[in-house]
C-alpha positions as CSV (number, residue, x, y, z in Angstrom):
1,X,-3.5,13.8,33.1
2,X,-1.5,12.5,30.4
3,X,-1.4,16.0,28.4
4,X,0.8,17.5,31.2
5,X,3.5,14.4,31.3
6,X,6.9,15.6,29.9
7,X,8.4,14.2,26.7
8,X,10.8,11.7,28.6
9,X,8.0,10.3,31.1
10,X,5.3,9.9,28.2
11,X,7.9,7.7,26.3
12,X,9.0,5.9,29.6
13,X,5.1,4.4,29.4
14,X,5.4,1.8,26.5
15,X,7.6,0.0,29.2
16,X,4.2,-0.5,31.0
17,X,2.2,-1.9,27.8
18,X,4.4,-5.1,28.3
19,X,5.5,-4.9,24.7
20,X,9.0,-4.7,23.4
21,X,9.9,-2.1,21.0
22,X,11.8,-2.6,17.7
23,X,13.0,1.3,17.2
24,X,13.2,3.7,20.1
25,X,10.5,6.7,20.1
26,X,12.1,9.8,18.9
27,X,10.9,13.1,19.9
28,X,12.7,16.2,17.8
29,X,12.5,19.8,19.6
30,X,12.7,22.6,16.9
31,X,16.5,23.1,16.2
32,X,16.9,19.4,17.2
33,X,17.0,17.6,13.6
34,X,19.9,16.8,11.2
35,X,20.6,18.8,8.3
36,X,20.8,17.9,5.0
37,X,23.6,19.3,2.6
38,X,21.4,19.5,-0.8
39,X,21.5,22.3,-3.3
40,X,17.7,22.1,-3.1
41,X,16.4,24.5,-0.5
42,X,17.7,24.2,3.8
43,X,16.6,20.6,4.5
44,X,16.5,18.9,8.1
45,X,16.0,15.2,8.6
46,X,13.4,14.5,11.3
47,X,13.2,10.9,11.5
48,X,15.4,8.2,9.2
49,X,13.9,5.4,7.3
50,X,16.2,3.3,9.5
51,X,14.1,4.5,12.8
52,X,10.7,3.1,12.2
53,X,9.2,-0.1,11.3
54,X,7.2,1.8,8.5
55,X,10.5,2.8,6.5
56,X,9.5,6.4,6.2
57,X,11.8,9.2,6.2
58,X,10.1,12.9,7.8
59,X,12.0,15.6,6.7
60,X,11.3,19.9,6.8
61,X,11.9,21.4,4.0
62,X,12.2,25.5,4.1
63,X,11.4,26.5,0.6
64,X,13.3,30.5,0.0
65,X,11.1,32.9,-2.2
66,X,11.2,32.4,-5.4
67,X,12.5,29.5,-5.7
68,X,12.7,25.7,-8.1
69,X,12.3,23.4,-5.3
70,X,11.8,20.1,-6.9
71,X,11.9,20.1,-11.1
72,X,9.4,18.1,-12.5
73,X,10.0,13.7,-11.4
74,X,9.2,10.9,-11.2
75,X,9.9,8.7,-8.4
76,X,10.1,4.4,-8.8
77,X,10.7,3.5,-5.7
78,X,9.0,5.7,-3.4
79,X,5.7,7.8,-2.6
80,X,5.9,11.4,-1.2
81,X,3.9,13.1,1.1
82,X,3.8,17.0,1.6
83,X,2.1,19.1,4.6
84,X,2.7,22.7,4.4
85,X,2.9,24.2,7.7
86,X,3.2,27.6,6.4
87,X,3.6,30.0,3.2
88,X,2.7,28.9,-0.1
89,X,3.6,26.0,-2.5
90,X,2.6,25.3,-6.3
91,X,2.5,21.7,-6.6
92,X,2.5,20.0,-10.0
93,X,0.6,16.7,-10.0
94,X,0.7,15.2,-13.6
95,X,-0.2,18.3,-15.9
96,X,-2.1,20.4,-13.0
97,X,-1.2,22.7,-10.8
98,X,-2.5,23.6,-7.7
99,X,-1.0,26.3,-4.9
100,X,-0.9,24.6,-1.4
101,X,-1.4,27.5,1.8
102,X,-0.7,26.1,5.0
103,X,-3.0,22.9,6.4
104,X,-2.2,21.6,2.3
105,X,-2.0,17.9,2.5
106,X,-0.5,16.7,-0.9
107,X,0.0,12.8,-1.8
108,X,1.8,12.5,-4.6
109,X,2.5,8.6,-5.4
110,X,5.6,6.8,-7.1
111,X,5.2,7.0,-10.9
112,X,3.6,9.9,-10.9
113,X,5.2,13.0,-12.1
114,X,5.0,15.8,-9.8
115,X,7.0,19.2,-8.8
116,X,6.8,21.8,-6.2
117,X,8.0,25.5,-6.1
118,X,7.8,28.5,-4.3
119,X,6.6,31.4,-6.7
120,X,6.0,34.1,-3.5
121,X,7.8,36.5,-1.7
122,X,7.9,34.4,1.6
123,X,9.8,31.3,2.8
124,X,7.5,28.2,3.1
125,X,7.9,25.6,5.0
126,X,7.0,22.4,4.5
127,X,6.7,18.6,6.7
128,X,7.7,15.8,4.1
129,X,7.9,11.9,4.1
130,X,8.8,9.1,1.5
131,X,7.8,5.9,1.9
132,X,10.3,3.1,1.6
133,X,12.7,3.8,-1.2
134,X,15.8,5.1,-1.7
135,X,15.2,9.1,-1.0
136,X,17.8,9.4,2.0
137,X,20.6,7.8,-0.3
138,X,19.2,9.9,-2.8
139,X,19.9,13.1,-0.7
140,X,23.4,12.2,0.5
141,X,24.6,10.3,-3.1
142,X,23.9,14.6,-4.5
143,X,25.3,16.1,-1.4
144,X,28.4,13.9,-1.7
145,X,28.4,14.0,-6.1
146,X,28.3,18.0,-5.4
147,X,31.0,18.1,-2.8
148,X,33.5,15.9,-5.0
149,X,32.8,17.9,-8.2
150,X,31.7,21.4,-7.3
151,X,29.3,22.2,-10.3
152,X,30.2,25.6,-11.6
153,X,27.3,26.7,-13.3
154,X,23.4,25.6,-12.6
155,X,23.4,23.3,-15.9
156,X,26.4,21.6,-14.3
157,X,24.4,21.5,-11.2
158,X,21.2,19.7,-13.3
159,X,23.6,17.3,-15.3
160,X,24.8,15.8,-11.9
161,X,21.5,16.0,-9.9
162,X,20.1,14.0,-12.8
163,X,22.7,11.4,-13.1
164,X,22.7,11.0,-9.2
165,X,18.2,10.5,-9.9
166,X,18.8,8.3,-13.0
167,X,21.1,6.2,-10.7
168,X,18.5,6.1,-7.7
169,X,15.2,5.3,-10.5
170,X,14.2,9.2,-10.5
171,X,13.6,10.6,-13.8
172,X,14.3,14.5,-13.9
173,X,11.5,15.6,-16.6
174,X,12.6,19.0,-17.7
175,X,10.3,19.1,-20.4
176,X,7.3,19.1,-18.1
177,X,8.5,22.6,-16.3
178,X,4.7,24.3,-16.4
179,X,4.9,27.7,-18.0
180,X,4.0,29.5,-15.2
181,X,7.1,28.4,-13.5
182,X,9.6,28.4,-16.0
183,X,11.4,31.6,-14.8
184,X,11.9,29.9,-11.7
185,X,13.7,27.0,-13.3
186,X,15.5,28.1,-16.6
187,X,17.9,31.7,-17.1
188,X,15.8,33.3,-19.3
């Protein structure tokens, strides 16, 4: 019975649980989410930190072909969590690499460098949370930094993405790039 509800009625039930709410549910229809301006690859924020008790943000992430998603980081402040709902991802936990197909689940925790990129010839896409930390700021603080300074070149774009990381207690580790996707991140 409860299967064939709609959206609005099955949220119009915590009423009857007698117990009040601190966020609102939210329910997001494909299209429905708000993008996100970062050079990275078309992100869409699903649900904000600022909407749950949990302080998680749930973002998609649509990775183009042949593409540097993510360079190598580390995160302080918050943990990351990857599903991918379809194509393929190389993920770069510490010094391994693993390619995620879709129904990949991929914890990668704060302190601990990681990476992701797609090396294929198809778009993947990919559900994404971070636990409470700074990663929204994160997001706008680069969208804003690239907006007021217009990088000209992709070096420029690297300086200010990793002044913006520094600044939110992300270190951008170049140095780890893993060979295999070095063409992806450097002009060669």
């Amino acid at each position: 019975m409860l299967g064939k509800l709609t959206a609005s009625a099955s949220v119009g039930l915590c009423a009857l649980c007698g117990v009040v709410l601190a966020h609102e549910p939210k329910i997001v229809l494909p299209g429905e989410g708000k993008p996100v301006a970062v050079p990275f690859h078309p992100t869409t924020l699903l649900l904000s930190e600022n909407e749950n008790e949990s302080g998680l943000s749930f973002y998609e992430f649509r990775v183009p072909p042949k593409t540097a998603a993510a360079p190598p980081h580390i995160h302080t402040t918050e943990d990351e969590f990857f599903y991918v709902v379809s194509g393929e991802v190389s993920f770069l936990d510490r010094e391994t690499v693993i390619v995620g197909a879709p129904g990949t689940f991929v914890s990668l925790p704060r302190n601990n460098l990681h990476a992701f990129w797609n090396d294929t010839d198809n778009e993947a896409v990919l559900l994404v949370a971070a636990s409470q930390g700074q990663f929204e700021k994160f997001f706008d603080e680069v969208a804003m930094a690239v907006q007021a300074e217009k990088p000209a070149s992709a070096k420029d774009m690297g300086a200010l993405i990793g002044r913006v990381a520094s600044a939110r207690g992300i270190a951008i580790r170049m140095d780890a790039v893993p060979d295999e996707a070095k063409a992806l991140y450097f002009d060669e």
